[in-house]
N, C-alpha and C positions, 0 to 999 in steps of 0.2 A: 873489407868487412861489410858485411848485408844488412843496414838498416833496419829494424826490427818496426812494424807496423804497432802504433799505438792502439792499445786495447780498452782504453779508457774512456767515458762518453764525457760530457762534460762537466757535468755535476762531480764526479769523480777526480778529471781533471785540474778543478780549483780548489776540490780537498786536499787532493796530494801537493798543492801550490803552497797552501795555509799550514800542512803538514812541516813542507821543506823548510818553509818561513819560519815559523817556530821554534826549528832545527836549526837553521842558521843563527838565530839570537841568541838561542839555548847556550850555543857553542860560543860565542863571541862573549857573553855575559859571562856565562860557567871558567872559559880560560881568565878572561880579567880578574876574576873573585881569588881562583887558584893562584895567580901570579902575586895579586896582592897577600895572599895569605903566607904563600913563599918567603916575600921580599921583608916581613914582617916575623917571621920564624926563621928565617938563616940568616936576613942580611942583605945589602944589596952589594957587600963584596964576593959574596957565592951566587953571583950570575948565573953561573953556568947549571946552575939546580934548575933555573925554570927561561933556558937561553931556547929549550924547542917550545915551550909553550908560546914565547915571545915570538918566534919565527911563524909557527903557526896562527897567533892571535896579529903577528902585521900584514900577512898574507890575505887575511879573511877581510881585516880593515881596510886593506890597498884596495880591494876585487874591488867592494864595496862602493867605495867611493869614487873611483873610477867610474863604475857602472854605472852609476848615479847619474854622476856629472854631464857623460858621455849622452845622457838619454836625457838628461835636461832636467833630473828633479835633484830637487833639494831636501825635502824633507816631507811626508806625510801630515805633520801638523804645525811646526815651525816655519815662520815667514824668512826668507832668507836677509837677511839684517846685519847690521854692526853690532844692534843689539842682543841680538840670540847669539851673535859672536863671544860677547861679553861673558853673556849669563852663562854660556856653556863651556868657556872657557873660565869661569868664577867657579863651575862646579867640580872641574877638573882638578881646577888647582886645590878647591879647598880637599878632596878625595887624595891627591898626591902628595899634597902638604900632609895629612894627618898618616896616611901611610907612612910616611918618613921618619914622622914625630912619633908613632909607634915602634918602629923599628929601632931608630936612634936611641929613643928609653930602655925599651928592654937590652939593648945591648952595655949603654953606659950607667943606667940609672939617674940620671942626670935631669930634673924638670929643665932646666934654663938652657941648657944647651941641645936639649932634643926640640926646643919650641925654635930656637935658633936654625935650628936644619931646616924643621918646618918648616920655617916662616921665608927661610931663601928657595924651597924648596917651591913651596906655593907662587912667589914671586916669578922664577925661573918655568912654572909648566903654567901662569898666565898670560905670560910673555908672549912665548913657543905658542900657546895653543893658539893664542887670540891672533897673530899673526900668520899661523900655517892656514888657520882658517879665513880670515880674512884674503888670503890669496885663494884660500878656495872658492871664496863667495866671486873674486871678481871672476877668476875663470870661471867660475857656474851662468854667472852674466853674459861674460863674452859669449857663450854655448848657446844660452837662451837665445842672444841676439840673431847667431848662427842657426841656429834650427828654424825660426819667426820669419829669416829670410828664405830660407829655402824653402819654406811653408806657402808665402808670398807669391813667391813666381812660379807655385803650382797650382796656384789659384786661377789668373788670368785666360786659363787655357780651360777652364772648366765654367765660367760665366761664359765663353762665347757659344757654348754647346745649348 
């Protein structure tokens, strides 16, 4: 197939860049809000009501992070830290914890034992996060470290010119 010649000058170029971007979050945000609204309306025994949203919303978070890592950044305004670890894993949890604790009431009626699910609930996705992240922070390191060297000995060659 025949590459198509871009028609775009540049100014054009980084609208449709800020464009796609927006599109991207839109979608990543919008499937998150639907799942959580799902999981709070059916149940998280009826899975499979929001199993494509889930498949599509871990696809978009895998690229994502991936691509990130792979290119060396970490975050736009977040210093990559234990402690942005924490805090964004404290946010997660408190968001999953009360999802559950919503779900779990309306289903049983129950204050003490929907705070109950929550409350393992929150424990279990601060856990998880702060650990899945924390491995991501160190391979985000090792990557920095990887790219700063290759950076390194493409230097030497350009001081003796």
């Amino acid at each position: 197939m025949k590459k198509r010649k871009n028609r775009l000058d540049e100014m054009q170029e980084q609208k449709l860049l800020k464009i796609e971007h927006n599109a991207c979050w839109l979608a990543f945000w919008g499937l998150l809000a639907v799942m959580f609204g799902q999981i709070i309306y059916y149940g998280v025994e009826r899975a499979e009501v929001f199993f494509g949203e889930w498949i599509v919303f871990m696809c978009l978070a895998v690229y994502i992070v991936t691509a990130c890592i792979r290119n060396g950044i970490w975050d736009r305004t977040l210093r990559p830290s234990l402690k942005t670890n924490l805090y964004t894993s404290l946010i997660a949890a408190i968001a999953g914890g009360a999802i559950r604790f919503a779900a779990a009431y309306r289903k049983y009626g129950n204050v003490r034992g929907a705070l109950a699910v929550g409350g393992i609930i929150f424990g279990n996705i601060l856990i998880i996060c702060f650990l899945c992240m924390s491995l991501g922070l160190w391979i985000y390191w090792r990557r920095v470290e990887h790219l700063e060297a290759e950076g390194d000995e493409e230097r030497p060659d350009e001081h003796k010119k």
